[in-house]
LOLOVEX-503299 format. One record per atom (N, C-alpha, C): x, y, z; residue number from 0; atom name. Coordinates in nm, 3 decimals, decimal comma, always signed. Each point is the difference from the previous one (the first is absolute). Layout:
LOLOVEX-503299
{pt {X Y Z} NUM CA} ...
***
This chain:
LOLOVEX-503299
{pt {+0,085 -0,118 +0,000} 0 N} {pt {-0,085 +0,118 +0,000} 0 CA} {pt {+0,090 +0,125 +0,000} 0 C} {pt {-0,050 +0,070 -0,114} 1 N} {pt {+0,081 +0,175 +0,020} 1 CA} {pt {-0,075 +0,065 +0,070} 1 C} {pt {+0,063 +0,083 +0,060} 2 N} {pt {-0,051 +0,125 +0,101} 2 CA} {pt {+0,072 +0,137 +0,010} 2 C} {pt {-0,080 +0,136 -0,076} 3 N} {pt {+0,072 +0,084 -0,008} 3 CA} {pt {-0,067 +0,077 +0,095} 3 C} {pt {+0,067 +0,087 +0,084} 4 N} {pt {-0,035 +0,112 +0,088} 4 CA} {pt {+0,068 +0,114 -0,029} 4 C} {pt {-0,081 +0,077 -0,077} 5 N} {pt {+0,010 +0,150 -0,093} 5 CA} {pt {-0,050 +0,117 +0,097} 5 C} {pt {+0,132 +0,098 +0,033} 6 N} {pt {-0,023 +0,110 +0,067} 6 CA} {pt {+0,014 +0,156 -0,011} 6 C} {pt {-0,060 +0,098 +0,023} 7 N} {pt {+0,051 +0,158 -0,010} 7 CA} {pt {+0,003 +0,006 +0,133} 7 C} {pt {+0,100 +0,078 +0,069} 8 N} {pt {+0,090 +0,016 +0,070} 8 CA} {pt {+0,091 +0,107 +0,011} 8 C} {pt {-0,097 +0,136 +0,086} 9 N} {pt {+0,088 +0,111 -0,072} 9 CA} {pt {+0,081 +0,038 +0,130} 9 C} {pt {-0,056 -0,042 +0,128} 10 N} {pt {+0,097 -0,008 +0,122} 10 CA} {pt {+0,086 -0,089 +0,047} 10 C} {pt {-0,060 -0,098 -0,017} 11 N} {pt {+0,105 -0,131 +0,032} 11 CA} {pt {-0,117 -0,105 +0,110} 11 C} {pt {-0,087 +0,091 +0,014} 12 N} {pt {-0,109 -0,127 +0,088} 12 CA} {pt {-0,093 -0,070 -0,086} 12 C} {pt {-0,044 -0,004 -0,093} 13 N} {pt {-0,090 -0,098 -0,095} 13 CA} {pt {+0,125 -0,101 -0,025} 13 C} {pt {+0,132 +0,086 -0,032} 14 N} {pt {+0,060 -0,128 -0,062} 14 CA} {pt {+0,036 -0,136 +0,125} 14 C} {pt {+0,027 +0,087 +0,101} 15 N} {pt {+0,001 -0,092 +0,144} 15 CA} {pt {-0,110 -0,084 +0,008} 15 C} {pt {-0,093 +0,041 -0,013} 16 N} {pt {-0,118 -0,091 -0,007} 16 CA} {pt {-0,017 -0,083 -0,118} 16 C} {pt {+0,033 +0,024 -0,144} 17 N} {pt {+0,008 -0,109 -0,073} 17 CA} {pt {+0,119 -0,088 +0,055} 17 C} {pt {+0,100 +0,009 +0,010} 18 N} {pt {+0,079 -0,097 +0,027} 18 CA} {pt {-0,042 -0,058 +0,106} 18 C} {pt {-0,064 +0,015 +0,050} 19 N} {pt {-0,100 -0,096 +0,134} 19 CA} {pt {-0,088 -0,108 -0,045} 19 C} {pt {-0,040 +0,101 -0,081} 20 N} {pt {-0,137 -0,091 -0,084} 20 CA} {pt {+0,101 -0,103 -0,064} 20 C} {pt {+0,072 +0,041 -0,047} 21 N} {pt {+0,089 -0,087 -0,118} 21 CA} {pt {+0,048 -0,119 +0,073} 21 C} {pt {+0,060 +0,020 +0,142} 22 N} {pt {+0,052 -0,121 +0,108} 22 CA} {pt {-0,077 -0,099 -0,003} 22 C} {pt {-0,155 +0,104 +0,095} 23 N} {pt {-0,087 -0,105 +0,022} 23 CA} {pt {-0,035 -0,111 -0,082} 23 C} {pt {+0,014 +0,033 -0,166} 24 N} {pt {-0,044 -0,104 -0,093} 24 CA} {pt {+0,060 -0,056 -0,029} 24 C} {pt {+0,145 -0,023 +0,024} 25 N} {pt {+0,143 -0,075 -0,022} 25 CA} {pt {-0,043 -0,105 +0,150} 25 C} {pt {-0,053 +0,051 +0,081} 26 N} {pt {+0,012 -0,092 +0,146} 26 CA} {pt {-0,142 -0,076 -0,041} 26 C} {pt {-0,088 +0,100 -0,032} 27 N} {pt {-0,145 -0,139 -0,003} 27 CA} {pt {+0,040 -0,136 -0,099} 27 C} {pt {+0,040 +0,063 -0,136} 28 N} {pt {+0,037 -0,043 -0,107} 28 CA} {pt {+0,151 -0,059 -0,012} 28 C} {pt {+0,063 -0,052 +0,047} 29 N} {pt {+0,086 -0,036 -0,044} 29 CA} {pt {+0,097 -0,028 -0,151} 29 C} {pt {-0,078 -0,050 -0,045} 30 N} {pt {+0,036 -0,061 -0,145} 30 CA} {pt {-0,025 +0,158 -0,084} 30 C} {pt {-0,098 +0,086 +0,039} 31 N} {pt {-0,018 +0,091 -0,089} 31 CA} {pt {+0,105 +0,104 -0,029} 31 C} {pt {+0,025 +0,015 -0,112} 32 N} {pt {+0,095 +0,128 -0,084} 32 CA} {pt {-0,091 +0,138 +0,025} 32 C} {pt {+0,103 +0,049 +0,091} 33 N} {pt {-0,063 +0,113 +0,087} 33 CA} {pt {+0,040 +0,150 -0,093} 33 C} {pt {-0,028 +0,097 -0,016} 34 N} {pt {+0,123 +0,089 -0,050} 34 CA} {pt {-0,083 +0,133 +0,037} 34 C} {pt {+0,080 +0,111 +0,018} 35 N} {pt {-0,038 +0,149 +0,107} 35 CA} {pt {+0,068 +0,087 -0,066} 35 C} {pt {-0,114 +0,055 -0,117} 36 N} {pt {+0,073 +0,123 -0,050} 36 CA} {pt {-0,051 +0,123 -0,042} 36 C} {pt {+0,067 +0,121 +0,004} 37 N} {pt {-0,053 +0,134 +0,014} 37 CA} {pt {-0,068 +0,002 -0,181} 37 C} {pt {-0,108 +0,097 +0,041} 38 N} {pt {-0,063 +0,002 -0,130} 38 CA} {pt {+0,063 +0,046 -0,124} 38 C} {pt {+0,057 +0,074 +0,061} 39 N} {pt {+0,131 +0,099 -0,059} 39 CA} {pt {+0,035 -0,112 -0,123} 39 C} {pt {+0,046 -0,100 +0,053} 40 N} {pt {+0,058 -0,113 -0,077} 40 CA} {pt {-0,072 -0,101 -0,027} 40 C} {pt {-0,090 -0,041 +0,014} 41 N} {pt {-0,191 -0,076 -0,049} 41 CA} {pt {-0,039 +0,062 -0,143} 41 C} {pt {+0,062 -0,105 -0,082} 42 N} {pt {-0,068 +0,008 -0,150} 42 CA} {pt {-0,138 -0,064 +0,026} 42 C} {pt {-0,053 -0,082 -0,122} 43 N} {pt {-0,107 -0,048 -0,009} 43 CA} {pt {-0,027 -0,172 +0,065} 43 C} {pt {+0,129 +0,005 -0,012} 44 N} {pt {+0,034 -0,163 +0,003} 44 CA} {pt {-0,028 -0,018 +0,138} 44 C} {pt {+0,035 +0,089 +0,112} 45 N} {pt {+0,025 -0,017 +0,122} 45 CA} {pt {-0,166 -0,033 +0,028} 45 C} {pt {-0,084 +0,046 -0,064} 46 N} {pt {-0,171 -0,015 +0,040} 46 CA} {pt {-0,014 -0,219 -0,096} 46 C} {pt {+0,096 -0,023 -0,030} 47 N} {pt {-0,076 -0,139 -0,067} 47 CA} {pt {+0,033 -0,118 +0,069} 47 C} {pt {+0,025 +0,058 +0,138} 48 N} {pt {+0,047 -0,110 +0,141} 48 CA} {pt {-0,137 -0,060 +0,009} 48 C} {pt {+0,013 -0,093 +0,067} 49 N} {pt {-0,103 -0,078 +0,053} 49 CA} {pt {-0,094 +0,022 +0,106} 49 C} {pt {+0,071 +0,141 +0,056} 50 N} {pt {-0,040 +0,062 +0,123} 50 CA} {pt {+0,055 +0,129 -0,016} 50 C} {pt {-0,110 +0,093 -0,015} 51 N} {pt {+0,047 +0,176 +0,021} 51 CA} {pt {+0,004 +0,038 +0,094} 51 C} {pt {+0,056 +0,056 +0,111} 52 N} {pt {-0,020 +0,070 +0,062} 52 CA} {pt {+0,052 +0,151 +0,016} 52 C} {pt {-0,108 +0,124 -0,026} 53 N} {pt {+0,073 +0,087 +0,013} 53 CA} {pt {-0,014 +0,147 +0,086} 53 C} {pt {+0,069 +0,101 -0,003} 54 N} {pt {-0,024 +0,080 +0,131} 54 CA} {pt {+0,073 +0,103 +0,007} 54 C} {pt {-0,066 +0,102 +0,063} 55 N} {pt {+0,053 +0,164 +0,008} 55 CA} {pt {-0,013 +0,101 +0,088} 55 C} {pt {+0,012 +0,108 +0,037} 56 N} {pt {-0,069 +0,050 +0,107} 56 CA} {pt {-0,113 +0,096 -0,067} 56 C} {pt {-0,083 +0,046 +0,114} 57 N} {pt {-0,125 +0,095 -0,062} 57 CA} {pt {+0,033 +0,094 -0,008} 57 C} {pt {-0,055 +0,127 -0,080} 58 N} {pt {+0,043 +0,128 +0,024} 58 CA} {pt {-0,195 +0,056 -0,027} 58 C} {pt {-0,024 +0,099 +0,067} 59 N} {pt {-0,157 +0,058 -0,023} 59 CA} {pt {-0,085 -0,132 -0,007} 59 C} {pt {+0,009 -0,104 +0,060} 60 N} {pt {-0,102 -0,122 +0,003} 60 CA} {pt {-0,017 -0,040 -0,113} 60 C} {pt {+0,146 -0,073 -0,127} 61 N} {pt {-0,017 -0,063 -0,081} 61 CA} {pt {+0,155 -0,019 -0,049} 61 C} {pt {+0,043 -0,042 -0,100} 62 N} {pt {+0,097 -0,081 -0,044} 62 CA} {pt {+0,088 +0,189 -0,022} 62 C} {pt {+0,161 -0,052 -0,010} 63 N} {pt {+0,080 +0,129 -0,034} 63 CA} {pt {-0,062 -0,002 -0,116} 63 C} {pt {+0,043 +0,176 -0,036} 64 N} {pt {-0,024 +0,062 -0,140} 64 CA} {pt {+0,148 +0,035 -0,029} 64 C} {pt {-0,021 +0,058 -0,117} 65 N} {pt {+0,203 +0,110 +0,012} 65 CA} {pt {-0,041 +0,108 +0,089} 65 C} {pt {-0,104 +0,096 -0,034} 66 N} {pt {+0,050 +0,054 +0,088} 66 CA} {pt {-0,007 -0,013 +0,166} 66 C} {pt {-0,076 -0,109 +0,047} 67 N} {pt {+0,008 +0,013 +0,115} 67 CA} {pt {+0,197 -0,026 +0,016} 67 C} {pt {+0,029 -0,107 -0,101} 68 N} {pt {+0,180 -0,024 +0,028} 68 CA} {pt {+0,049 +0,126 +0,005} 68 C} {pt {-0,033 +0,097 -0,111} 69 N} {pt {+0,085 +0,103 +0,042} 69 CA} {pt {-0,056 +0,041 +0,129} 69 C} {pt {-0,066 -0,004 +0,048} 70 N} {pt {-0,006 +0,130 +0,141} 70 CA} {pt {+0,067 -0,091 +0,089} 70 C} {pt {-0,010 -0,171 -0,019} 71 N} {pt {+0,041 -0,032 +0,113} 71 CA} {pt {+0,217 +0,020 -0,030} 71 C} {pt {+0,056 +0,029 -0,112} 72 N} {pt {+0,090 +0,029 +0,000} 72 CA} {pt {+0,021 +0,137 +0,024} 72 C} {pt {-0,113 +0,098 +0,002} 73 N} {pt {+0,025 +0,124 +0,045} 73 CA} {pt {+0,063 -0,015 +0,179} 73 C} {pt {-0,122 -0,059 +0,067} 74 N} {pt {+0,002 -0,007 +0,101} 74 CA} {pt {+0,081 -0,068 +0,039} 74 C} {pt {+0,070 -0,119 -0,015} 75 N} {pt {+0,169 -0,041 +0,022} 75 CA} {pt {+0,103 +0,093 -0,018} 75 C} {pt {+0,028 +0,090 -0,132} 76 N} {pt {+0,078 +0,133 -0,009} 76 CA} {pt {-0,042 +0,086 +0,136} 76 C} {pt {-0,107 +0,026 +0,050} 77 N} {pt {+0,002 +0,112 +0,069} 77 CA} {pt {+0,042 -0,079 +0,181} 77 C} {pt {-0,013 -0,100 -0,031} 78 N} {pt {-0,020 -0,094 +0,179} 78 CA} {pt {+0,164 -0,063 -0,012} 78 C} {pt {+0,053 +0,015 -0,137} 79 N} {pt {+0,179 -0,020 +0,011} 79 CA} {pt {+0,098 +0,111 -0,035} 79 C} {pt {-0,061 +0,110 -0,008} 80 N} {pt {+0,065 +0,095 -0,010} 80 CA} {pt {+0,025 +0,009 -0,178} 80 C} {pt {-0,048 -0,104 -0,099} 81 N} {pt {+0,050 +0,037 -0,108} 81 CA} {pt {+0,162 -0,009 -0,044} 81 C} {pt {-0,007 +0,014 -0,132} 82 N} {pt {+0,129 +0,006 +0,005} 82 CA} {pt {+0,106 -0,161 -0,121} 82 C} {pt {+0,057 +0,033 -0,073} 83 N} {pt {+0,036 -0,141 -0,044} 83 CA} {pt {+0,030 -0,137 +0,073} 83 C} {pt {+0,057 +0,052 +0,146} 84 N} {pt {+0,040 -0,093 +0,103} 84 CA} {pt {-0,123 -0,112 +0,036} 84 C} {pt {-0,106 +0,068 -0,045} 85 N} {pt {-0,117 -0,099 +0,040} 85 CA} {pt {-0,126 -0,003 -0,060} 85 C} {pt {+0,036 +0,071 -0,196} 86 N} {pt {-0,106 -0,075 -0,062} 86 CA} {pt {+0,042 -0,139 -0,058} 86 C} {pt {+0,130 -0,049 +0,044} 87 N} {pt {-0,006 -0,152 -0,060} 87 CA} {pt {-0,063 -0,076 +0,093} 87 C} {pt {-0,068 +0,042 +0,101} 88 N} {pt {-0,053 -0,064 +0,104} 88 CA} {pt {-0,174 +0,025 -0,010} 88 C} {pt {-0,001 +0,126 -0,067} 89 N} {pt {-0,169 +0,063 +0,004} 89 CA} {pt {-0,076 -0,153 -0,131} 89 C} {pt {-0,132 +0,026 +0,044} 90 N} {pt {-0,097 -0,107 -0,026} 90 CA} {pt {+0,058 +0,064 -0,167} 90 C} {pt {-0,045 -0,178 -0,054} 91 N} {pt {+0,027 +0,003 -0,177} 91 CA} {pt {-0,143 +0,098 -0,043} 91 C} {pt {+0,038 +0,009 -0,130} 92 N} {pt {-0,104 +0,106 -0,091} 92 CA} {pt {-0,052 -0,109 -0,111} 92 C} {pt {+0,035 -0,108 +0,011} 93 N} {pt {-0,050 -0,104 -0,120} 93 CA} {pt {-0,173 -0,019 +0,028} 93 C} {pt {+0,032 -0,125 -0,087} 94 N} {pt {-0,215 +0,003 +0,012} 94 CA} {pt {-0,020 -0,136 +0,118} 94 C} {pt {-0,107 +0,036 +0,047} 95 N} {pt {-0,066 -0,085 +0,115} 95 CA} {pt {-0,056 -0,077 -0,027} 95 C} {pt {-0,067 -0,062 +0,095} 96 N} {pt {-0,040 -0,154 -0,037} 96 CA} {pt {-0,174 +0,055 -0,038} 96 C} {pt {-0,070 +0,119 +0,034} 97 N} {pt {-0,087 +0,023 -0,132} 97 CA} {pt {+0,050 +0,013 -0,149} 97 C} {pt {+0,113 +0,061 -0,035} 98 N} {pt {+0,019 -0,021 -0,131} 98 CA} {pt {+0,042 -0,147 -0,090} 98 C} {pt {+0,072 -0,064 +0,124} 99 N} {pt {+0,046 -0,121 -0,034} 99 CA} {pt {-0,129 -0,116 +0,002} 99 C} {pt {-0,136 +0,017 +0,089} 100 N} {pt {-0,084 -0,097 -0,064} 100 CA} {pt {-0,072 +0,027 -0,135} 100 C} {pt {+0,020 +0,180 -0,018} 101 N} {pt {-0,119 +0,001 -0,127} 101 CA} {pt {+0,097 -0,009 -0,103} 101 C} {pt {+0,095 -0,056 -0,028} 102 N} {pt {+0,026 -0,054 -0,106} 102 CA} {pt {+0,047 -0,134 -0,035} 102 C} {pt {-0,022 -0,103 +0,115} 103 N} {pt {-0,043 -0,152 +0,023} 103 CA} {pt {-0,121 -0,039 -0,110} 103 C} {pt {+0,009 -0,099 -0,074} 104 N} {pt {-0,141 -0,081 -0,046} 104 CA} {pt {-0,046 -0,052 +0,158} 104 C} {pt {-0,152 -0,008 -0,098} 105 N} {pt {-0,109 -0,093 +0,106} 105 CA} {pt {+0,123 -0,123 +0,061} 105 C} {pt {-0,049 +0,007 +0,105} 106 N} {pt {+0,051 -0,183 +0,069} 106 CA} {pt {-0,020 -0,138 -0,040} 106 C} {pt {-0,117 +0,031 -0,057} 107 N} {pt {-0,018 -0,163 +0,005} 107 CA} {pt {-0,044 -0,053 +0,096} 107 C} {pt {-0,047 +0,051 +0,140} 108 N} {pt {-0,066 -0,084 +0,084} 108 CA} {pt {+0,084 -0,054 +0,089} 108 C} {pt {+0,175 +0,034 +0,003} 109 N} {pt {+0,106 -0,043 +0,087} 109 CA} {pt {-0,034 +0,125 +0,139} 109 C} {pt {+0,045 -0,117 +0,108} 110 N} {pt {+0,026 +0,042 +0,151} 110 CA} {pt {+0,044 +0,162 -0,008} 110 C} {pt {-0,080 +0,130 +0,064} 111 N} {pt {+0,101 +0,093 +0,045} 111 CA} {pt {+0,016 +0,021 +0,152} 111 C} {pt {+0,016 +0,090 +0,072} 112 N} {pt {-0,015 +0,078 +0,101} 112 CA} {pt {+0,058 +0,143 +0,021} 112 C} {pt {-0,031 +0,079 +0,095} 113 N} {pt {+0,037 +0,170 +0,019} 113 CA} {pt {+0,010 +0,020 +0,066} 113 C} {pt {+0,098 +0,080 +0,101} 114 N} {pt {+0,026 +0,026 +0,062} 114 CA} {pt {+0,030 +0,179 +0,006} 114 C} {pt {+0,006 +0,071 +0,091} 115 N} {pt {+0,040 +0,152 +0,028} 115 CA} {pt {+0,069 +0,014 +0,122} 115 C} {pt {+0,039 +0,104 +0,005} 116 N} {pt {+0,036 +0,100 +0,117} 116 CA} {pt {-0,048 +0,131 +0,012} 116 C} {pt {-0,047 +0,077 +0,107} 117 N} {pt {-0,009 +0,111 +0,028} 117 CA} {pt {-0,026 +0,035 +0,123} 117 C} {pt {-0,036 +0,145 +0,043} 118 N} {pt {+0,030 +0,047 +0,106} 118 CA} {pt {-0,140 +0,010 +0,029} 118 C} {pt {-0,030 -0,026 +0,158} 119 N} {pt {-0,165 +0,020 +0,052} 119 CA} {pt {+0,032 +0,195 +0,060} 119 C} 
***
């Protein structure tokens, strides 16, 4: 059985939490081909596992947009002082895992699941 766990991850806590998710299914599953990767790098192929699972945090009570990425990289520039020293560290500007499902074909009726993060 393949098992991909596809993430956006613009702080570093969704991705903490996929790689959790990702354990747990290596420990239920044994035999299963596990694999944990940022969407960033999730072509199409990564959705024709046997098992999707995928996940992001919320921003305004729904999936990232760009611009919510940019503000949330605004708001890293302004909470790190900015600066080159620490935009190789500020959240990526690529596309999220809304852009990355709407250009998936239909499934076919294979296993998914979803997961998020956000703040109460």
């Amino acid at each position: 059985m393949r098992v991909t766990v596809v993430y956006e991850s613009l702080f570093g806590n969704t991705r903490t939490l996929a790689e959790a998710i990702a354990e747990g299914l290596r420990t239920a599953a044994p035999g299963a081909d596990v694999s944990c990767i940022p969407v960033t790098e999730a072509g199409p192929a990564a959705a024709e596992a046997d098992l999707l699972v995928a996940g992001g945090p919320t921003h305004f009570l729904g999936m990232t947009s760009q611009r919510s990425r940019r503000m949330a990289r605004q708001y890293w520039g302004q909470a790190t002082g900015g600066g080159a020293h620490h935009a190789a560290n500020a959240p990526p500007l690529g596309p999220g895992v809304r852009e990355w499902l709407a250009t998936l074909p239909a499934g076919g009726g294979r296993p998914a699941a979803a997961f998020d993060t956000r703040l109460d």
